[in-house]
C-alpha positions as CSV (number, residue, x, y, z in Angstrom):
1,X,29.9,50.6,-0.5
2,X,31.7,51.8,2.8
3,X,33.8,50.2,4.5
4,X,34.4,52.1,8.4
5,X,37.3,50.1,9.1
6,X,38.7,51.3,5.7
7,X,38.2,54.9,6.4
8,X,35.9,56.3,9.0
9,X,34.6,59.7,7.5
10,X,34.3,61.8,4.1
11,X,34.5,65.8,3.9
12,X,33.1,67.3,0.7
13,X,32.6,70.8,-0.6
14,X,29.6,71.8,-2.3
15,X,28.6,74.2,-4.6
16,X,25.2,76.0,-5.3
17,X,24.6,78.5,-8.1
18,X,21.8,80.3,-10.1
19,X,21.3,78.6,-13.6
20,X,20.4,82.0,-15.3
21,X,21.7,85.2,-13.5
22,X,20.3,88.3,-14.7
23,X,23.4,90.7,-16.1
24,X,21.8,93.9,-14.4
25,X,22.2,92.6,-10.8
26,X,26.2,91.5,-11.5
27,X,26.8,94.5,-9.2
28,X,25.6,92.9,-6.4
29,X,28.0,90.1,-5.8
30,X,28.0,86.7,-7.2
31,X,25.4,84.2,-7.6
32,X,26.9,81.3,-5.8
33,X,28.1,80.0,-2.3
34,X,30.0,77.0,-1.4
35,X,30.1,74.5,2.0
36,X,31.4,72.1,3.6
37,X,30.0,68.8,4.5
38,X,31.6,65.8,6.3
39,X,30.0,62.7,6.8
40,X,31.0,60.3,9.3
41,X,30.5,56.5,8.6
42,X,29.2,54.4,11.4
43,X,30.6,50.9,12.6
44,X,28.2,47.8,11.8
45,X,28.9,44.5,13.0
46,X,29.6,42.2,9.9
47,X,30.1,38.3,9.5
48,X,33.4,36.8,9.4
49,X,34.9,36.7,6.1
50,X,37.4,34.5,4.9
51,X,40.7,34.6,3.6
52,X,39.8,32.7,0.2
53,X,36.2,32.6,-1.5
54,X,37.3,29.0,-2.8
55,X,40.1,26.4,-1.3
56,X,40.9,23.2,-3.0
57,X,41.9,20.2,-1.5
58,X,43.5,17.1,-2.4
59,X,42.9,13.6,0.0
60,X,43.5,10.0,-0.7
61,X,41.0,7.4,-0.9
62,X,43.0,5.4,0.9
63,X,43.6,8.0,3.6
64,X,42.5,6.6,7.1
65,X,39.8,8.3,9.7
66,X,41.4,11.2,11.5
67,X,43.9,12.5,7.9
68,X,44.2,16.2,7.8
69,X,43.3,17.6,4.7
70,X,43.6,21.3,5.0
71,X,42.6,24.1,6.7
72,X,40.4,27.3,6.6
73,X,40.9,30.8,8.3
74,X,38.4,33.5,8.2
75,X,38.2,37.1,10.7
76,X,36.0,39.4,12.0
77,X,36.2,42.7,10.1
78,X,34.9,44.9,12.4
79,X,37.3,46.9,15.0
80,X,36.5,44.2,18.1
81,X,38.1,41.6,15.7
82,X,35.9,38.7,17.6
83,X,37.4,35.6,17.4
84,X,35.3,33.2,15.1
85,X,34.3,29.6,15.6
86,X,34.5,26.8,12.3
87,X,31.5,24.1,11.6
88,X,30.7,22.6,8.5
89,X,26.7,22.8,6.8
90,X,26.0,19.0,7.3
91,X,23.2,19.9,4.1
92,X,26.5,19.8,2.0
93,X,28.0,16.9,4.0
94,X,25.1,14.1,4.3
95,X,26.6,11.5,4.9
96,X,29.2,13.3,7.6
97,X,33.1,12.3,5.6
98,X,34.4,15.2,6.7
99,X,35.1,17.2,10.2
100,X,36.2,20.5,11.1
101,X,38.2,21.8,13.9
102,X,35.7,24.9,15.8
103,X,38.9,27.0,16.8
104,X,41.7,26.2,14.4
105,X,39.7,25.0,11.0
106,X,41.7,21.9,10.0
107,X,39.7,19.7,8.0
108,X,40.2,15.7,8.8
109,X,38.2,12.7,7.3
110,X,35.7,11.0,9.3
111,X,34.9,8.3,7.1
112,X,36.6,6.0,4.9
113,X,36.2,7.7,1.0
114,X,35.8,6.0,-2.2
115,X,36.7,7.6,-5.1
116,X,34.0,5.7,-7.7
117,X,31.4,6.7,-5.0
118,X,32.1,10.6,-5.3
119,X,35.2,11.9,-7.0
120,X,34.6,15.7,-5.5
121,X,33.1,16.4,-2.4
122,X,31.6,20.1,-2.1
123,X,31.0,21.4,1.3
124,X,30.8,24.9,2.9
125,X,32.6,26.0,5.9
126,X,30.8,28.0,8.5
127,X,32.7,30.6,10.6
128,X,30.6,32.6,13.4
129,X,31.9,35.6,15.6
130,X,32.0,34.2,19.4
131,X,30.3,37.5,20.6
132,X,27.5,37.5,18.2
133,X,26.6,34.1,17.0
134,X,24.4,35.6,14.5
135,X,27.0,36.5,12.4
136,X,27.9,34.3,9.9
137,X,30.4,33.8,7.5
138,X,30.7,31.0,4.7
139,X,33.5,29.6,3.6
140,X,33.7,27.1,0.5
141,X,35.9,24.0,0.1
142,X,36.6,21.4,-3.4
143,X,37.8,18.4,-1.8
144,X,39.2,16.0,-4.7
145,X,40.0,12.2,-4.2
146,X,42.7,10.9,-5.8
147,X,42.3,7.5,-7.1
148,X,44.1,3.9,-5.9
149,X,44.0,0.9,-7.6
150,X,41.0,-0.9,-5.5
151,X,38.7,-2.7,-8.0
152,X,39.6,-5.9,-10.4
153,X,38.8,-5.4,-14.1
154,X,35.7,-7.5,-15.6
155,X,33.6,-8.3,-18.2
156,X,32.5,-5.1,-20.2
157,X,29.5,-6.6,-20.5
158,X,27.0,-10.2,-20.6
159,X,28.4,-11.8,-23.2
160,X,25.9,-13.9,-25.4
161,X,28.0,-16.6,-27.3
162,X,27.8,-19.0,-29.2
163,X,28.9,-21.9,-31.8
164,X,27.8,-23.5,-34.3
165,X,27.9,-27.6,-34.1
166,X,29.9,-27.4,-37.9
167,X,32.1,-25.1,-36.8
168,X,35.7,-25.8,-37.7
169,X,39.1,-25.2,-35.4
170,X,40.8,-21.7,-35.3
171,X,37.3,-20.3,-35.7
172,X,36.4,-16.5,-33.9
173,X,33.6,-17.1,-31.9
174,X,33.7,-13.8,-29.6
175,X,35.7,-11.1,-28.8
176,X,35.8,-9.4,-25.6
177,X,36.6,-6.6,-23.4
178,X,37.2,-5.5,-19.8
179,X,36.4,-2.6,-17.8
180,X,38.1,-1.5,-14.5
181,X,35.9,1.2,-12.2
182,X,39.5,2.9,-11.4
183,X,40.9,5.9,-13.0
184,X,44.8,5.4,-13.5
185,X,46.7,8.4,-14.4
186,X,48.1,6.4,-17.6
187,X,45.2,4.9,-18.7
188,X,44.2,1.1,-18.1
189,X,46.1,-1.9,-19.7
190,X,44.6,-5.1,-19.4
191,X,46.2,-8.9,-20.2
192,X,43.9,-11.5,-20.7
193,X,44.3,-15.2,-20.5
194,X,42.9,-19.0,-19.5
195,X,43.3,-20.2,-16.1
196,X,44.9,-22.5,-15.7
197,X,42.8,-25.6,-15.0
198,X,40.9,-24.5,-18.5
199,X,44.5,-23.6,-20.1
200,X,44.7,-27.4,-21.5
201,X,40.9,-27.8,-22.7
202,X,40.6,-29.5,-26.2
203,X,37.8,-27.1,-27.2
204,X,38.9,-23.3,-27.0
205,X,41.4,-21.3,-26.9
206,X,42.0,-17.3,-26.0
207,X,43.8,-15.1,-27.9
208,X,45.3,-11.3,-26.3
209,X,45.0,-8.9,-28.6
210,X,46.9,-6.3,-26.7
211,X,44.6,-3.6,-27.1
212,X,42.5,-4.1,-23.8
213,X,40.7,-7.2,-26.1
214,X,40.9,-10.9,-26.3
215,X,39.6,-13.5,-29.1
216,X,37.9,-16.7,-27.8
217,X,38.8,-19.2,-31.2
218,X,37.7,-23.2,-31.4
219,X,40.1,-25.9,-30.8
220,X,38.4,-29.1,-32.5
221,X,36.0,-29.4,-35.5
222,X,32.2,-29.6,-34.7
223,X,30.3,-30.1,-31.6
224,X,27.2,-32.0,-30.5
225,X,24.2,-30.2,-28.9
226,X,22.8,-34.2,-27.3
227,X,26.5,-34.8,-25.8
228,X,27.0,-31.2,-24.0
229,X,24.9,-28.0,-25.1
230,X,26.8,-25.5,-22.6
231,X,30.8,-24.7,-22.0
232,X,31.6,-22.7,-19.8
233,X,35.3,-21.0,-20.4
234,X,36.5,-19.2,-16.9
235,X,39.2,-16.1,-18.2
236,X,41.7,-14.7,-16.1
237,X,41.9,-10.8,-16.3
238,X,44.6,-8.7,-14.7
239,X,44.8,-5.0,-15.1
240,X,48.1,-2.7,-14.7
241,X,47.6,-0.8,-11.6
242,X,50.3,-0.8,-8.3
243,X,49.3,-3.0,-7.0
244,X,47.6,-4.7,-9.7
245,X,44.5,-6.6,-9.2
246,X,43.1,-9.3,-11.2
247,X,39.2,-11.4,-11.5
248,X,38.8,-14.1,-13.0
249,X,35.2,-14.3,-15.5
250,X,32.9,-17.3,-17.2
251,X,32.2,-16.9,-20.4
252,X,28.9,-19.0,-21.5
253,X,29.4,-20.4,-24.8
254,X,25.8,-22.7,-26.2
255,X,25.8,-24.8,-28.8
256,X,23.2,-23.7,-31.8
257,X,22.7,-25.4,-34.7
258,X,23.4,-22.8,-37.1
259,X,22.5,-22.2,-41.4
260,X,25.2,-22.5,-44.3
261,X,25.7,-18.4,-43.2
262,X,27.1,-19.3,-39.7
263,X,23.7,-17.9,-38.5
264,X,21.9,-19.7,-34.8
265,X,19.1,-21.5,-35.7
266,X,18.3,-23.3,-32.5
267,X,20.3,-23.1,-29.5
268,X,19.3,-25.0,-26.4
269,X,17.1,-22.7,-24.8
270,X,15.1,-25.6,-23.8
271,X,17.7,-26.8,-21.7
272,X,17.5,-23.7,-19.3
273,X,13.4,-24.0,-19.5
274,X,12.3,-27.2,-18.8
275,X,13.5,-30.1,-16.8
276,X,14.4,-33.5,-18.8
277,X,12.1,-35.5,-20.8
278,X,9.3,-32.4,-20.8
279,X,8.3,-30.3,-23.8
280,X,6.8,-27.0,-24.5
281,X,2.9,-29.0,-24.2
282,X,3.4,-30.9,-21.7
283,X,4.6,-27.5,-19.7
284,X,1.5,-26.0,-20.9
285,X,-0.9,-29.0,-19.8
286,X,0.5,-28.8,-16.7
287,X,0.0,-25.5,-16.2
288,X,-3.6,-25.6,-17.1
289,X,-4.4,-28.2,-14.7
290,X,-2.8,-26.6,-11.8
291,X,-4.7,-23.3,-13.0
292,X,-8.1,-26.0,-12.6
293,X,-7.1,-26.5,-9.5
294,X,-6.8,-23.1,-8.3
295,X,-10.4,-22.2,-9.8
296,X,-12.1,-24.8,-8.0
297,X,-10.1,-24.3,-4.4
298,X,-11.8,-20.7,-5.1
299,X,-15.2,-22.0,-5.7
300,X,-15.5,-24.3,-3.0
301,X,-14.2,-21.4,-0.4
302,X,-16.4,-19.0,-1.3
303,X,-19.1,-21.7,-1.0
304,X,-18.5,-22.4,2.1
305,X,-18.3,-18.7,3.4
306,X,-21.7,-18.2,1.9
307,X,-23.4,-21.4,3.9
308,X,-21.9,-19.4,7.0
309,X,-23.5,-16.4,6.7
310,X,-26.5,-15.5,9.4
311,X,-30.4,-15.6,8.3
312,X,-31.4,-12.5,7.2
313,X,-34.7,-13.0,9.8
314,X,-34.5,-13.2,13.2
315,X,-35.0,-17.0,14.1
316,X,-37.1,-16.3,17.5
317,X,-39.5,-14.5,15.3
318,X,-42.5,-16.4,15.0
319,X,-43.5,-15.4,11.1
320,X,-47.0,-17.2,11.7
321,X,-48.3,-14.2,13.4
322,X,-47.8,-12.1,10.3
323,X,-51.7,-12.9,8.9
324,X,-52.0,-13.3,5.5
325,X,-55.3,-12.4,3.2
326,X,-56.3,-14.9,0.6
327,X,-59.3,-13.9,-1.6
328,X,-60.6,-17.6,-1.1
329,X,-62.6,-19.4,1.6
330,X,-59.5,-21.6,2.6
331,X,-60.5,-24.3,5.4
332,X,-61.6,-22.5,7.9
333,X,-60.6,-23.1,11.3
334,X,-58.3,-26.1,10.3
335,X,-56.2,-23.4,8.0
336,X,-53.1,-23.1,9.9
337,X,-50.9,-22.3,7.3
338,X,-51.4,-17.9,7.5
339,X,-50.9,-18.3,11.7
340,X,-51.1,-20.3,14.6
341,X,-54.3,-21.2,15.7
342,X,-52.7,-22.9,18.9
343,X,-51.2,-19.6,20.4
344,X,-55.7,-18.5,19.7
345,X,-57.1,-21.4,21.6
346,X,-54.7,-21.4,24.2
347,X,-55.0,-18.2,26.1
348,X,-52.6,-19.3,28.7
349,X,-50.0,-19.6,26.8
350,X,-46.8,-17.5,28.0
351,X,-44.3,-15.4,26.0
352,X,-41.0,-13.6,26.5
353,X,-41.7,-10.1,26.8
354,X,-38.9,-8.4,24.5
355,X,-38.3,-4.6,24.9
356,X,-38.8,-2.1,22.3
357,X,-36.5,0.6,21.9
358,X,-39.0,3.5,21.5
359,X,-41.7,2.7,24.0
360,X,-41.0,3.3,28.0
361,X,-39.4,0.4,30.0
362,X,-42.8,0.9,32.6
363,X,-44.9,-1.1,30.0
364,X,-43.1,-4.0,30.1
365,X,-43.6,-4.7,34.0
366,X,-47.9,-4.8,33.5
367,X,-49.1,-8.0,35.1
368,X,-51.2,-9.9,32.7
369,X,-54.5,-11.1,34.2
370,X,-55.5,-14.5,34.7
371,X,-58.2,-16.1,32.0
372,X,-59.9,-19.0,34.3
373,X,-62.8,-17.3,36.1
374,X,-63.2,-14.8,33.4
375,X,-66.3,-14.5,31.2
376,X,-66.1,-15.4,27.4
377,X,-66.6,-11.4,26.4
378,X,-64.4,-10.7,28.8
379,X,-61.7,-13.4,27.9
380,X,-61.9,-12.1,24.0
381,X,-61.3,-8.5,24.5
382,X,-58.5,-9.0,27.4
383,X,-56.8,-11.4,24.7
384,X,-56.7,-8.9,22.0
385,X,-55.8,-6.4,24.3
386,X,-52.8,-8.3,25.5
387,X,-51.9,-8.8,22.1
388,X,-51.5,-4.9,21.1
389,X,-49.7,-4.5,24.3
390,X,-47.5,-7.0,23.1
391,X,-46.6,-5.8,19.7
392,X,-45.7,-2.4,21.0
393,X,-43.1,-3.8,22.9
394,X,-42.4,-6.1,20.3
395,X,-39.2,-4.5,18.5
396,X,-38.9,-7.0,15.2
397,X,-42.9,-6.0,14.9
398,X,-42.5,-3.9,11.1
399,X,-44.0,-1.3,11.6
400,X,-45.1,-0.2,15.0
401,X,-47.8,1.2,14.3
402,X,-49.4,-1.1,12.1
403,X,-52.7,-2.7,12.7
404,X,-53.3,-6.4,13.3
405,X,-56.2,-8.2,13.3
406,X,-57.1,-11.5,15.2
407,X,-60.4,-13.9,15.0
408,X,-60.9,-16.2,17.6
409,X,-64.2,-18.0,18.2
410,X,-63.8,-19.1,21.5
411,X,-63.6,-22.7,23.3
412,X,-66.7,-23.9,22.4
413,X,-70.7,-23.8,22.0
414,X,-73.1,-25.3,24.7
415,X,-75.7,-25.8,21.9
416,X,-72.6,-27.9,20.2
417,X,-74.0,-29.0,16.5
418,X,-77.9,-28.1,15.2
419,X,-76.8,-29.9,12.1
420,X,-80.3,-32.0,10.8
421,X,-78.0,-34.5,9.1
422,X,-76.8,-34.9,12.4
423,X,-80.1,-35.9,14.3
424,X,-81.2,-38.2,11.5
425,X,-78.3,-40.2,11.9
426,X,-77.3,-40.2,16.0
427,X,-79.8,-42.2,18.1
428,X,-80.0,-39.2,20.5
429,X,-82.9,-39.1,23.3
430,X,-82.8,-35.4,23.2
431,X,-86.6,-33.7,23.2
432,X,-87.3,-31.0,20.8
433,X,-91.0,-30.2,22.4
434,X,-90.2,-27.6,23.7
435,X,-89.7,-25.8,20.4
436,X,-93.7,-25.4,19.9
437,X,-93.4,-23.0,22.6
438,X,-91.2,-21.0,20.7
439,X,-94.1,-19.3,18.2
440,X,-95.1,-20.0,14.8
441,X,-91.4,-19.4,13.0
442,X,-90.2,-22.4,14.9
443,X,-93.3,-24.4,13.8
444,X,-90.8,-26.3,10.9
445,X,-88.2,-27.3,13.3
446,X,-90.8,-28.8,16.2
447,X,-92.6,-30.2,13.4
448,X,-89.6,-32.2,12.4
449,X,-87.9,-33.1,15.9
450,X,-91.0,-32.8,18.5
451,X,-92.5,-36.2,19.3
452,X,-96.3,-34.8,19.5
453,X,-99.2,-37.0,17.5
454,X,-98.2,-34.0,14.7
455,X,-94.8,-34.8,13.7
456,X,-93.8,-35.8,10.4
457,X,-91.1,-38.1,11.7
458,X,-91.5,-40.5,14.6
């Protein structure tokens, strides 16, 4: 690589000569010729580089917000020698610790540090020329964090203990350890003890082993799980830091009834379950019946969401219009059960135009005529008419185009009932004499209602 501020240009000499000369031109002179070549190298702008590819430095977790930790210098190669401006890549500083002076590139905290949160912090150090901020130099820094003495030992662990009701006094019933989240230089050293409100209890005792372990042994001989099931033993820890910290912790020690081995059998696990006077069935029965409970909550709520739901049909319908063919007789004009025979014999009757969505608003402003002084021919086919005009408007009437029938008979017949059984039995005055006027087919009929010398009935 060149380097112009190392040395600016390069003169060469070069050679050129004939791989195979032929001996019978030797007299001509020699087959070669030399030159000289200088090259000149040109000035780029290049980044800032610094003075060390890696620093390394040492701060306190106890240090305070504003500590200098050290500093970084870096300088523009290149013959203007631009001064260079410091920041830090916040991509290698998340959470912001540190800070960095832009002209002089001392490093101070910015936070307070904690050493079992991150031991090393690894950031990079940017330095940019002023005159060209696109040039970029980077810089990297190992910040270590030297340890202090600011977490109390405990447990190693959740201890599960335990002890037998035959057990006799002096017998181990667990051993323990500690663990301390610091890092002393030395190593930790932990002492172990009771507090002293348990120091005088009648049914353990602790024993320091002096190897960062303690012995919990039994004081008395035997135990009852009916008169307590659970001790609790609290144990006082310290450890051997400057300062030195200490915590106390409770161990749980149940009482099991245990085999000729020493083995739990049964402990009073139970006790932590259920509440007094209730066993594993009664738990159970209980739990079914709430369980009921829910089940039937669930019915009656959907229930209840079901009654609320809307008619599928449209209620102002009137589903008696919808005619319905029977392949029997039926009762004639007294069957009222396919439609409405009221809405046929009264042709006055008025109904609530509705619109229909796919026929022109104009046909639902026609005036309907008036039925009184209207012949009976005329009355039929204006009704029928006015009942197409109002299913097309109709927009529940499925389908529109469908065809619908109606029979109507009319009001009523001047000639009113020709039934014979009729006559026979109604003392009319009507006369029938008339009818021999009528020709030879209505012979029968004057025969039997005329009142001529002729008649077969007086």
């Amino acid at each position: 690589e060149l380097d112009f501020e190392a040395k600016t240009s390069y003169t060469l000499r070069i050679e050129a000569a004939n791989l195979h000369v032929d001996p019978r031109f030797l007299s001509l002179g020699p087959f070669s010729d030399m030159t000289t070549v200088k090259i000149i190298v040109e000035d780029v702008d290049e980044p800032p580089v610094f003075t060390s590819r890696l620093y390394s430095m040492v701060v306190s977790e106890a240090a305070k917000v504003g500590t200098i930790i050290g500093t970084v210098a870096a300088h523009d190669p290149d013959a203007s020698n631009s001064p260079v401006r410091y920041s830090i890549d916040r991509n290698t500083d998340l959470e912001r610790y540190f800070n960095i002076d832009a002209n002089s590139g001392v490093i101070t905290t910015a936070k307070s540090l904690d050493r079992e949160t991150n031991a090393v912090h690894n950031i990079t150090v940017l330095a940019m020329e002023s005159q060209n901020p696109a040039q970029i130099g980077r810089g990297y820094v190992a910040i270590t964090i030297l340890d202090i003495n600011d977490n109390a030992p405990e447990f190693a662990m959740e201890y599960e203990t335990t002890v037998c009701e035959n057990a006799q006094p002096g017998q181990v019933i667990q051993k323990i350890s500690a663990i301390d989240k610091d890092d002393p230089p030395n190593g930790h050293q932990f002492y172990f003890s009771l507090t002293a409100e348990a120091a005088n209890n009648h049914n353990f005792t602790l024993q320091d082993n002096k190897d960062n372990t303690a012995t919990v042994l039994t004081r008395r001989n035997g135990f009852r799980r009916q008169e307590q099931s659970v001790f609790y033993l609290p144990i006082f820890i310290v450890d051997s830091g400057s300062p030195s910290l200490s915590s106390t912790n409770t161990l749980t020690i149940r009482v099991c009834d245990c085999d000729a081995d020493g083995i739990a059998q049964t402990c009073n696990a139970e006790a932590y379950i259920l509440p007094a006077g209730l066993s594993t069935g009664a738990l159970i029965a209980i739990l079914a019946c709430v369980l009921t409970l829910l089940v039937l909550v669930l019915l009656i709520v959907t229930m209840r969401r079901r009654k609320k739901e809307p008619l599928i049909f449209d209620e102002e319908r009137d589903i008696r219009e919808n005619i319905v063919r029977y392949d029997d007789e039926g009762g004639g004009e007294e069957d009222t059960e396919a439609f409405d025979m009221a809405a046929l014999r009264n042709l006055n009757v008025i109904r609530d135009t509705k619109a229909r969505r796919d026929v022109t608003p104009e046909i639902q402003f026609l005036s309907r005529p008036t039925f009184k002084s209207i012949p009976d021919n005329v009355i039929f086919r204006e009704f029928i008419w006015e009942r197409l005009k109002e299913a097309d408007v109709d927009p529940c009437a499925p389908p529109y185009d469908s065809l619908q029938t109606y029979a109507f008979e009319g009001n009523g017949s001047v000639a009113e009932s020709l039934s014979s059984l009729d006559s026979i039995s109604s003392n009319s005055d009507q006369n029938y004499d008339y009818l021999s006027d009528w020709g030879p087919r209505f012979k029968r009929l004057a025969d039997m209602y005329g009142t001529g010398p002729d008649c077969l009935y007086s």
